[in-house]
C-alpha positions in Angstrom: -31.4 86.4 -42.5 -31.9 83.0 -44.5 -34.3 83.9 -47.7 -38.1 82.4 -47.4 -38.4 78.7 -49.0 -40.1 78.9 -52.3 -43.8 78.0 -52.8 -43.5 74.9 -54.9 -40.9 73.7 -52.2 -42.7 74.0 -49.3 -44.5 71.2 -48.7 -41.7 69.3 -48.9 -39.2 71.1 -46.7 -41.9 71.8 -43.9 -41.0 70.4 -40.6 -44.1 68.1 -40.4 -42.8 66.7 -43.9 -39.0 66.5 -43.4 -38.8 65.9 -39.5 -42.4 64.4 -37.7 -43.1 62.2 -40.6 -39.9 60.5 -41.4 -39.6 59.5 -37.5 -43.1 58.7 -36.9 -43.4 56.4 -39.8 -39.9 54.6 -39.3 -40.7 54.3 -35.4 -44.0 52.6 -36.7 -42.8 50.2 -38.9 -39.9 49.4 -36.3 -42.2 48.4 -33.3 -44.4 46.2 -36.0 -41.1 44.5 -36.8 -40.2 44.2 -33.6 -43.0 42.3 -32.9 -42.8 40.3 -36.5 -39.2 39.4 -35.0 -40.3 37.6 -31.6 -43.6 35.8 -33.7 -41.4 34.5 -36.5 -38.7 33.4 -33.9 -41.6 31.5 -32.1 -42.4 29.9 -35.3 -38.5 28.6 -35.9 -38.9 27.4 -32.4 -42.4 25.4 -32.5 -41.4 24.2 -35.8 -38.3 22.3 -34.3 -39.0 22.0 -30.4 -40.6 18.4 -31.7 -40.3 15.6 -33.9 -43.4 15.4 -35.7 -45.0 12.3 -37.4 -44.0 11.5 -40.6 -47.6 12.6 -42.5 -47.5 15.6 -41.3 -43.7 16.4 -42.5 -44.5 17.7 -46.2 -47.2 20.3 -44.9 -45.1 21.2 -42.4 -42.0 22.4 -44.7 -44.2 24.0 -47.0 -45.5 26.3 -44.4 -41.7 26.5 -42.8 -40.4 27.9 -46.6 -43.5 30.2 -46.6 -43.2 31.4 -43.4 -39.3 32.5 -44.2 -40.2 33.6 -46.9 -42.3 35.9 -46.0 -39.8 37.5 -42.9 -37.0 37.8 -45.4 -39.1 39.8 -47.8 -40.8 42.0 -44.9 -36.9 42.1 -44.2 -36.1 43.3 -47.2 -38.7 45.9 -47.2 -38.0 47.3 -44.1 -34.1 47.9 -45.4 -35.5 49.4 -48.6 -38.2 51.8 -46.8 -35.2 52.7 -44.1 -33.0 53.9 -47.2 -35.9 55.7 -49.1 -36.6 57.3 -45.7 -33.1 58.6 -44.5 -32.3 59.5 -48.0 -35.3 61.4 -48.4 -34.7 63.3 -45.1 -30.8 63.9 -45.9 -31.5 65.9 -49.1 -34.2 67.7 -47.7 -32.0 68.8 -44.7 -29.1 69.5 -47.6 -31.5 71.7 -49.3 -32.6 73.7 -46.5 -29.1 74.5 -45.0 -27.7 74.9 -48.7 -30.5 76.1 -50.0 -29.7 74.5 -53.2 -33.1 74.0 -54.4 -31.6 71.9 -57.6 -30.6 69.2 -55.4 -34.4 68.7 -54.6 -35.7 69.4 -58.1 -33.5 66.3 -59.2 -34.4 64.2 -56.1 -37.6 64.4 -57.5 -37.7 64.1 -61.1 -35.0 61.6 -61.6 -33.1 60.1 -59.3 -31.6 56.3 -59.9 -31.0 55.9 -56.0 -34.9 56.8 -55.4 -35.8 54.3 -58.8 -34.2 51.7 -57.5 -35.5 51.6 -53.6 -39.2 52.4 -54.7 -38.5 49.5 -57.2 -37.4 47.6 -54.7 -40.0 48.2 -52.4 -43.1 47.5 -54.7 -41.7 44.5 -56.0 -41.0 42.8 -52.6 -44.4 44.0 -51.1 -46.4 42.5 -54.4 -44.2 38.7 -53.7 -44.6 39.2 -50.3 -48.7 39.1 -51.1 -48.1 36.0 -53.1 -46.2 33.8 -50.3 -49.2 34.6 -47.8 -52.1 34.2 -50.4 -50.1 30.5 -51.4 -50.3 29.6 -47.8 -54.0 30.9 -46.8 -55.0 29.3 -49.4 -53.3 26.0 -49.2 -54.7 25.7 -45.5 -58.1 26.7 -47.1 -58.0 24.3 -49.5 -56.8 21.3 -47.1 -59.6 22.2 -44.7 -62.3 22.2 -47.7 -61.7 18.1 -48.2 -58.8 19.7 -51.1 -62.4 20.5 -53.1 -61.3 22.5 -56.9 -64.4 24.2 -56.6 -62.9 26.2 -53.6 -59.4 25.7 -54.2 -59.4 26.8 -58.5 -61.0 30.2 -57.6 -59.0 31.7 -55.1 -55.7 30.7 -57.1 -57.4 32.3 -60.0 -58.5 35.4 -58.3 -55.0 35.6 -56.6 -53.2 34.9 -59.9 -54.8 38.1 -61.1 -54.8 40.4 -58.0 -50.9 40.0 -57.6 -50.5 40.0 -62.0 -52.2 43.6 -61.3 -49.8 44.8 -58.6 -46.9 43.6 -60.5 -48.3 45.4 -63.7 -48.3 48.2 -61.8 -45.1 48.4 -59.8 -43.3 47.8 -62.8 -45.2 50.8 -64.4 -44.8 52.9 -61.5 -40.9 51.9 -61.8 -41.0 53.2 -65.1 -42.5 56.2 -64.3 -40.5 57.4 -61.3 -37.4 57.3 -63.2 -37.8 60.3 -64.8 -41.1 62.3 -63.9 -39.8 65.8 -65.7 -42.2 65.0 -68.8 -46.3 65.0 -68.9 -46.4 61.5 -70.3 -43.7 59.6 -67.5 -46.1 62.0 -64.9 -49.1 60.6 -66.3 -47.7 56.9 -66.5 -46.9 57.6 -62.8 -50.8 58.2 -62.2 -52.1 55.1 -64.1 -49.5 52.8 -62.3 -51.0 54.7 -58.3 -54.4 53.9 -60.1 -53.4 50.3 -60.9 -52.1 49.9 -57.4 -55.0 50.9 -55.5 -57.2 48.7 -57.7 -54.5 45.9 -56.7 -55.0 46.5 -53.1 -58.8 46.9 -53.1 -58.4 43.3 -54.6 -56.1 42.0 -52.5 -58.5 43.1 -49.7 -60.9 41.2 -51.2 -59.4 38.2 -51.9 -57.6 37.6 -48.0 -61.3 38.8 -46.5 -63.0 35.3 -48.5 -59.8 33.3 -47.6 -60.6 34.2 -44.1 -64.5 33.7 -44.0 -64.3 30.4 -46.2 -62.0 28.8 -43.5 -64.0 30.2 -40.5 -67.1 29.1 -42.2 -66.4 25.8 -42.9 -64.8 25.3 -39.5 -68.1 26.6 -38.0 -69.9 23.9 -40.5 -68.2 20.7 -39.9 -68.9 21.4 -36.0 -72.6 21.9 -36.7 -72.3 18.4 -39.2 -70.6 16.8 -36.1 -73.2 17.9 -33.6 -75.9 17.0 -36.0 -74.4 13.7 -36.0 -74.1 12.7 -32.7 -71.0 13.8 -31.6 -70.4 16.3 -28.6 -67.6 18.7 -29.5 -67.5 22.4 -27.6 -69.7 25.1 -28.7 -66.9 27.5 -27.0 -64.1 26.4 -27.9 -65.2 26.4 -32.0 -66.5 29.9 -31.5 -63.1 30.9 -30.0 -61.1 29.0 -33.5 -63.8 31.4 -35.6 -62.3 34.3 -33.7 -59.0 33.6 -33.6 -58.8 33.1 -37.4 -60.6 35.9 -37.9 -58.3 37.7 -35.9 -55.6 36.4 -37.7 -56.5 36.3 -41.2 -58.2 39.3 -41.3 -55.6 42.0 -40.1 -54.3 42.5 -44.0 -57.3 43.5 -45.5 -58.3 45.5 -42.6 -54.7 47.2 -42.8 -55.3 47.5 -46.6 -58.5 49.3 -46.3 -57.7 51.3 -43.3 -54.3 52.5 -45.6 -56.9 53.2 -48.5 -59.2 55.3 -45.8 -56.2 57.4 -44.5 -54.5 58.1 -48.4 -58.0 59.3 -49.5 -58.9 61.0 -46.4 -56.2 63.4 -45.9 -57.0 66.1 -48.2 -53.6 66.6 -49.0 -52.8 66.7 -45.4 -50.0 63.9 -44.3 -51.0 61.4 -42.2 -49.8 61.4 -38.5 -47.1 58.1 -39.9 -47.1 56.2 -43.3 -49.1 53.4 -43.2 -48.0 51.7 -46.4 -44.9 49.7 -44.5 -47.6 48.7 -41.9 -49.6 46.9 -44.6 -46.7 45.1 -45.8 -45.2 43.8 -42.3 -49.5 42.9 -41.4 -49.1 40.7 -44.8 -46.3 39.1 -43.1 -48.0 38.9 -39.6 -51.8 37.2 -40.4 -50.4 33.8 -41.8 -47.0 33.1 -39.7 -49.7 34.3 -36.8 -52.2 31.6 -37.4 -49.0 29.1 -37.9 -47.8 29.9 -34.6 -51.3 29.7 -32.5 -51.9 26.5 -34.0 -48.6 24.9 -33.0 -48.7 26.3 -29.9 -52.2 24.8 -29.3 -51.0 21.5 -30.2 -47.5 21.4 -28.7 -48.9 22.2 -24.9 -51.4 19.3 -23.7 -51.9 22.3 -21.0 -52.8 24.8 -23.1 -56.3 23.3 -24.7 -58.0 26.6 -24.4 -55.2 28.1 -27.2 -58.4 27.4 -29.5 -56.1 27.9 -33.1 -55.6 23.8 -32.4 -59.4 22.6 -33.3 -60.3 19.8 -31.7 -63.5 17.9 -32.2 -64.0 14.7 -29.9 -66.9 11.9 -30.8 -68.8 10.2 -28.4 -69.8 6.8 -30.1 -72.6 4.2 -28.6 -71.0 1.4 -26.5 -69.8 -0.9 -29.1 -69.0 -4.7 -28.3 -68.6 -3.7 -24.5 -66.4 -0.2 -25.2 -66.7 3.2 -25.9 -64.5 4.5 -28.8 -63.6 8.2 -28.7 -62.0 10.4 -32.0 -60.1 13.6 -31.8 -60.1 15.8 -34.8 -57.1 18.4 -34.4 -57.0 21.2 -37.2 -54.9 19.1 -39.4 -57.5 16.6 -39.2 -60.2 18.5 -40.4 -60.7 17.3 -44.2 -60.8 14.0 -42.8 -63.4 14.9 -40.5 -65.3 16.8 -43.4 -65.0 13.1 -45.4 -66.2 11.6 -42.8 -69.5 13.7 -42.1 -70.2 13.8 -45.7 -69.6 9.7 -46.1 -72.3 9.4 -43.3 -75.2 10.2 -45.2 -74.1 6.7 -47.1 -72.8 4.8 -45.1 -72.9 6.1 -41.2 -71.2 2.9 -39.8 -67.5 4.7 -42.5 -67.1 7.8 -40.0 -64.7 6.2 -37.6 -63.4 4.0 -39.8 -62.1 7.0 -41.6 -61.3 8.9 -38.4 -58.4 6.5 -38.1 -57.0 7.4 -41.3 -56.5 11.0 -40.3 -53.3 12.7 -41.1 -52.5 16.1 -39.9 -52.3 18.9 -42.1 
C-alpha cells in the first residue's frame, strides 16, 4: 500500500493540480492559437492579395512588422508555457510514482530549467504589450490629425506601464531562481505585486486607446453631418462597435485574469488564464488590421464597417455634383478638413483630394 502524500505536498500532487489543470489550460491556449493562426494568415494574405498605392505603402509595412511581430512572440510564448506545463506535470508524476519528494522540493525552490521558461515567458508577454500598444497607438494618433496632445500621452503612459512589467519580470526572474531563502521569497512577492500593478495599467492604457479612436470616429461623423454632408448613422455606429470589440478584448482579458487570480481563494481556476491574456494582446490589433482590409478589399462587402467610409454630398457646382469618400485611412484628412471649415468652408474638398490612406 503506497504511503499517504505529505501535507505540504498536497496541493501540488492532487489530481485537479497535476492532471485537470495542465490539460485544461494547454487545451485553452491551443484553440486561442488556433484561431490567432487562421487571423494572422488572413492578414499575410490581405496584406499581399493587392497592389496598394504608393502613400499608403509606409503605413502599411509598419503595421505588417507589428503584426509579425506580435505572432512570433505569442509564438514564442506558447512554446515556453507548453515546456513550463509538461515539465511541471512530468516531475509531479515522477514524484508521485517515486515518491521522491526531493525532486519536487528542488523543482520548486531552484530550478534553472523553470528560471529560464518563466523568464522567458514574462519577458515575451511584457514585448509582446509593447508591439500592440506601438500599433494602437500609431492608428490613434493618425486618426487624431497626428495631434501631440493625444499622441505624447499615451506613449508616455505606455513607456511607463511596460518599464513596470519589465521591472518586474526581471525581479520575479531573480527571485524564482532560488526561492529557499525569506528575502528571494519576499523578492518573489514584490515582483507578483509589481506585475499586477503592470497589468491593472496596461488595462488602462488599451481601454483609452480604444475609446479615444471610437470617440473621435463618432466625432468627425457628427462634424460631417453638422456640415452638410450625409454619411450613415448605421454604418459609423457599427465602426464604434467593431473597434470596440476589437480593441477592447485585452483589457477585458486583463481584468477578467485579475478577477479570477483574486477570486479563487486559493482554489485553482477551472484553466489558466494568464496565456489567454497574452495570445488576446496578440488578437485585438492584427484583428482590427484584418476587418479593415477586408472592408476595403471587397467593393461587396460595404457593410464590413472596420473600412469607414464617409461620403459628401456637395451643392451643384458649375453644373455638377462632386461627391468625397473618406475611407479609415482617410480620416485625419477628413478631421483637417472639418476643422479648416470654420475658416474657410469653400478648403474642405479641396483638401479631400489630398487624402492619403493611412
Amino acid at each position: 500500500m503506497s504511503s499517504p502524500i505529505p501535507e505540504e505536498f498536497a496541493d501540488f500532487l492532487s489530481a485537479k493540480t497535476s492532471i485537470v489543470l495542465p490539460i485544461s489550460s494547454l487545451s485553452v491556449m491551443y484553440f486561442v492559437y488556433g484561431f490567432y493562426i487562421l487571423l494572422f494568415g488572413a492578414c499575410i494574405y490581405t496584406n499581399f492579395s493587392r497592389q496598394r498605392p504608393v502613400g499608403e505603402q509606409p503605413n502599411s509595412r509598419l503595421y505588417l512588422s507589428l503584426t509579425l511581430t506580435l505572432f512570433v512572440l505569442a509564438t514564442v510564448y506558447v512554446v515556453a508555457y507548453t515546456i513550463e506545463v509538461v515539465s511541471r506535470s512530468i516531475v509531479f508524476f515522477t514524484v508521485l510514482e517515486t515518491r521522491n519528494y526531493r525532486l519536487l522540493v528542488n523543482y520548486l525552490l531552484h530550478d534553472s530549467e523553470k528560471t529560464a521558461v518563466f523568464t522567458l515567458e514574462d519577458m515575451s508577454s511584457v514585448l509582446l504589450n509593447i508591439a500592440a500598444d506601438w500599433m494602437l497607438i500609431h492608428r490613434c494618433y493618425v486618426i487624431w490629425s497626428s495631434k501631440k496632445r493625444v499622441g505624447v500621452p499615451l506613449v508616455v503612459a505606455s513607456l511607463g506601464t511596460n518599464a513596470l512589467g519589465l521591472i518586474a519580470a526581471i525581479i520575479q526572474a531573480v527571485a524564482i531562481a532560488d526561492t529557499s531563502t525569506d528575502s528571494a521569497h519576499s523578492l518573489y512577492l514584490l515582483g507578483n505585486t509589481l506585475n499586477a500593478g503592470y497589468l491593472i495599467s496596461s488595462a488602462i492604457v488599451n481601454s483609452l486607446i480604444t475609446l479615444l479612436t471610437a470617440g473621435r470616429i463618432w466625432w468627425i461623423h457628427r462634424q460631417v453631418r453638422d456640415h452638410g454632408v450625409h454619411s450613415s448613422d448605421r454604418l459609423v455606429q457599427r465602426v464604434s462597435v467593431i473597434i470596440l470589440e476589437s480593441g477592447i478584448l485585452y483589457p477585458i482579458a486583463i481584468i477578467v485574469n485579475l478577477i479570477v487570480v483574486n477570486s479563487t481563494d486559493g482554489v485553482p481556476p477551472p484553466f489558466d488564464m494568464a496565456p489567454i491574456v497574452v495570445l488576446v494582446a496578440g488578437i485585438a490589433p492584427t484583428m482590427i488590421i484584418v476587418r479593415a482590409k477586408l472592408g476595403s478589399n471587397v467593393g461587396s462587402l460595404q457593410d464590413q464597417v472596420s473600412d469607414i467610409r464617409f461620403t459628401s454630398q456637395q451643392a451643384h457646382r458649375e453644373g455638377r455634383s462632386q461627391t468625397h469618400v473618406y475611407s479609415i485611412g482617410n480620416l485625419s484628412v477628413a478631421t483637417r478638413d472639418i476643422e479648416g471649415e470654420y475658416e474657410d468652408r469653400t478648403g474642405m474638398h479641396r483638401e479631400a483630394k489630398e487624402a492619403i490612406a493611412v
